[in-house]
C-alpha positions as CSV (number, residue, x, y, z in Angstrom):
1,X,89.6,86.2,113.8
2,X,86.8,87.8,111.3
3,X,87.2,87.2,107.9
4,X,86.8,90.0,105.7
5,X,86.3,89.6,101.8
6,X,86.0,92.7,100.2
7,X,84.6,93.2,96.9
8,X,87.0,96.4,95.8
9,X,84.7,97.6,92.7
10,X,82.5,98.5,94.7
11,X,83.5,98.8,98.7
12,X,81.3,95.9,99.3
13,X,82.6,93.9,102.7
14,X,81.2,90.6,103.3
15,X,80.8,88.5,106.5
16,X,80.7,85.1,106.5
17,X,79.0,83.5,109.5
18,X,80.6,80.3,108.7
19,X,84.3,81.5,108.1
20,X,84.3,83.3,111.2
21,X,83.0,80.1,113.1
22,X,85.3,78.1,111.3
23,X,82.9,75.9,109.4
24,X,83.7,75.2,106.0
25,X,81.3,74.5,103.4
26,X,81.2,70.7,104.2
27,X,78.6,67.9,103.5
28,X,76.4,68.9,106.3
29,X,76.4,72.6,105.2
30,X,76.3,71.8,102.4
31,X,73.1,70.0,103.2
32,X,71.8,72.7,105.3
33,X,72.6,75.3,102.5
34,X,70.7,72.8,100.2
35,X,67.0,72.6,102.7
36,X,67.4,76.1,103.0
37,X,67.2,77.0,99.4
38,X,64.6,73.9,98.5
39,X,62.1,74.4,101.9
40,X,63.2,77.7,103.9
41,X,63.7,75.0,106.8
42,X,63.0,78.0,110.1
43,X,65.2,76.2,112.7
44,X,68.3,76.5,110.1
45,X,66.8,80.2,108.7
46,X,66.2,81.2,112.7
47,X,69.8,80.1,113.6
48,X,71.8,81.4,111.2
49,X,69.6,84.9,110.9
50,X,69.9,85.0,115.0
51,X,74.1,84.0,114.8
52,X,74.6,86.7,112.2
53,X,73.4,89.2,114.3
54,X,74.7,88.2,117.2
55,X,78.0,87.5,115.5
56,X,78.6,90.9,113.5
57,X,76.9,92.7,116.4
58,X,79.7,95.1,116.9
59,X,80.1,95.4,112.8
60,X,77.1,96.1,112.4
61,X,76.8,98.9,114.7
62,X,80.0,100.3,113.7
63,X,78.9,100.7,109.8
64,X,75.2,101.7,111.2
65,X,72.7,100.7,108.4
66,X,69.7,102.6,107.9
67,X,68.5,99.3,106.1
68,X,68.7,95.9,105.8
69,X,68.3,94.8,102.1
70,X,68.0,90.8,101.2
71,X,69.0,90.0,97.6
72,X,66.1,89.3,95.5
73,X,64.4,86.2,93.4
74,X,63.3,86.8,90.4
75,X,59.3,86.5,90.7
76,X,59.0,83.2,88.5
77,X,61.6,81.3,90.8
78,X,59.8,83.1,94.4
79,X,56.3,81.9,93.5
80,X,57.8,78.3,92.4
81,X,59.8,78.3,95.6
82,X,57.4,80.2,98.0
83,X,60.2,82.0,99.6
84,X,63.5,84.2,99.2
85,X,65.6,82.5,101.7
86,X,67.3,86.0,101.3
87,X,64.6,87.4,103.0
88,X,64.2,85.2,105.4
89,X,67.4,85.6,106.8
90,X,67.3,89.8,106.2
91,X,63.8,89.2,108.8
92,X,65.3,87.4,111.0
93,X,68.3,89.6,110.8
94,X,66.2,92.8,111.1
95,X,64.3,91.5,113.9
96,X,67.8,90.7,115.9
97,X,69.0,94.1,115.6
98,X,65.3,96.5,115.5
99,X,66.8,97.6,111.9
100,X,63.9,97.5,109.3
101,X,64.4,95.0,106.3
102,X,63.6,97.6,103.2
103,X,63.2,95.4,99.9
104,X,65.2,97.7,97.9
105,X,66.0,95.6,95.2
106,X,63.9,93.4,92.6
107,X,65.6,91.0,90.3
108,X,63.7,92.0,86.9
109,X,64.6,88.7,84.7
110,X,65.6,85.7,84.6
111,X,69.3,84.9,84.5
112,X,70.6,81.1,84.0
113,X,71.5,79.5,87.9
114,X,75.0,80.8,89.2
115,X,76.1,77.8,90.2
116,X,76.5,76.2,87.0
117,X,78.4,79.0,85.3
118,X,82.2,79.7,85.7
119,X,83.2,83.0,88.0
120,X,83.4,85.0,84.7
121,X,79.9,83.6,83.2
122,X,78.3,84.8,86.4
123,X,78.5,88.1,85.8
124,X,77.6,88.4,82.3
125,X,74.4,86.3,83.6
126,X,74.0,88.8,86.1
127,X,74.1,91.8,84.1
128,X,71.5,94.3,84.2
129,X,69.1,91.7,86.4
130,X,68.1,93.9,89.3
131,X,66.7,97.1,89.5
132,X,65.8,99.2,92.1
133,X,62.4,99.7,94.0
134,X,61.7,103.0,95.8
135,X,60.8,102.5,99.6
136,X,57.1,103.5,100.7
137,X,58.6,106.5,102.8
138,X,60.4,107.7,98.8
139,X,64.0,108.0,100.6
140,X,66.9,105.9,99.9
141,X,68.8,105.1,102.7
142,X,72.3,106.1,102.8
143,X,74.3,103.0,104.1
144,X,72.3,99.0,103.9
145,X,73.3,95.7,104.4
146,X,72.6,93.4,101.9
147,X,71.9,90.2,103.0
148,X,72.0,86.4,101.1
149,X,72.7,82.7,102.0
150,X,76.0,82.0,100.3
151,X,79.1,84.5,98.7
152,X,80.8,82.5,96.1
153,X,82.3,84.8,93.4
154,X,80.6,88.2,94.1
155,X,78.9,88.9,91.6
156,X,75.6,88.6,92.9
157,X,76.7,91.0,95.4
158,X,78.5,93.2,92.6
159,X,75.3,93.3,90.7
160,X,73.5,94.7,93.2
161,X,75.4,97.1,95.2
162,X,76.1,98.2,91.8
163,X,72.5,99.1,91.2
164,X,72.0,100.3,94.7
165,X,74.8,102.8,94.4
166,X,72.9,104.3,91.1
167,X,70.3,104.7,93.3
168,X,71.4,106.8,95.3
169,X,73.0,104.8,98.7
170,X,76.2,105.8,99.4
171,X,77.6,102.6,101.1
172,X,76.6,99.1,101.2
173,X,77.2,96.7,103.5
174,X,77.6,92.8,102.6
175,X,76.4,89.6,105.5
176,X,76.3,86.1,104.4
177,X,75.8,82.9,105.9
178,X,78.7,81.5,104.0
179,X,81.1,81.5,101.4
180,X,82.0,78.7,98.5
181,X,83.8,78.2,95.7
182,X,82.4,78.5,92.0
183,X,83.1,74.7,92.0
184,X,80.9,74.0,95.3
């Protein structure tokens, strides 16, 4: 059984690869989650990108994205990191299913980390953070999938399909690699 969580403010759906395959956020997620964030390990990035797609296959076919869109670092925290694990995934994702991965969205300053702010905080942190970038071909695709690592309160999600909308894409599409809690 899939499990759906819907984000009603803005007709977001999200997947989560690990609900579906019944893994909770335990230790060694938890740990996987972690070396993803701190060293964009590629076996973990590589499975999880090539499980999605595989996974939500039939979804996403059915809701047929013109784009896949991964959720952006703000510039400071990519260069210190090197990577967007986001956008890992969204290439590995994009590669699975021949849809291109469009970097529609930039995050334009810095907000405080999500994880240590309460389910309200998170979206008065996230407030007017990301703004949208216009694709070298000038059009706006209709319907994307916006990609991260982990749902938690959606708000990150929110934010952006938010700003994504005011651009001009009708319907937005949510895929994660899995959900926690604001305490996890």
């Amino acid at each position: 059984m899939k499990k759906f969580i819907a984000v009603p403010a803005t007709g977001v759906s999200c997947f989560s690869i690990w609900e579906e395959l019944h893994f909770p956020i335990v230790p060694p997620i938890q740990k996987a989650l972690k070396e993803l964030k701190t060293n964009g390990t590629d076996e973990f990035v590589d499975f999880s990108g090539r499980t999605s797609a595989m996974r939500h296959r039939d979804f996403i076919k059915a809701t047929a994205p013109k784009a896949i869109v991964p959720v952006p670092l703000h510039l400071e925290k990519r260069w210190y990191r090197g990577f967007n694990q986001a956008e890992l995934l969204a290439e590995v994702i994009a590669k699975e299913t021949g849809i291109p991965m469009v970097p529609l969205l930039k995050k334009e300053r810095r907000t405080k980390d999500q994880k240590t702010l309460s389910g309200e905080k998170r979206w008065e942190n996230l407030r007017g953070a990301f703004k949208t970038t216009v694709p070298k071909d000038g059009n706006i695709p209709e319907k994307v999938l916006l990609v991260d690592d982990v749902y938690t309160t959606g708000s990150t999600i929110n934010a952006c399909a938010y700003v994504l909308k005011q651009a001009g894409v009708k319907e937005v599409f949510f895929l994660c690699i899995a959900t926690g809690t604001a305490e996890s």
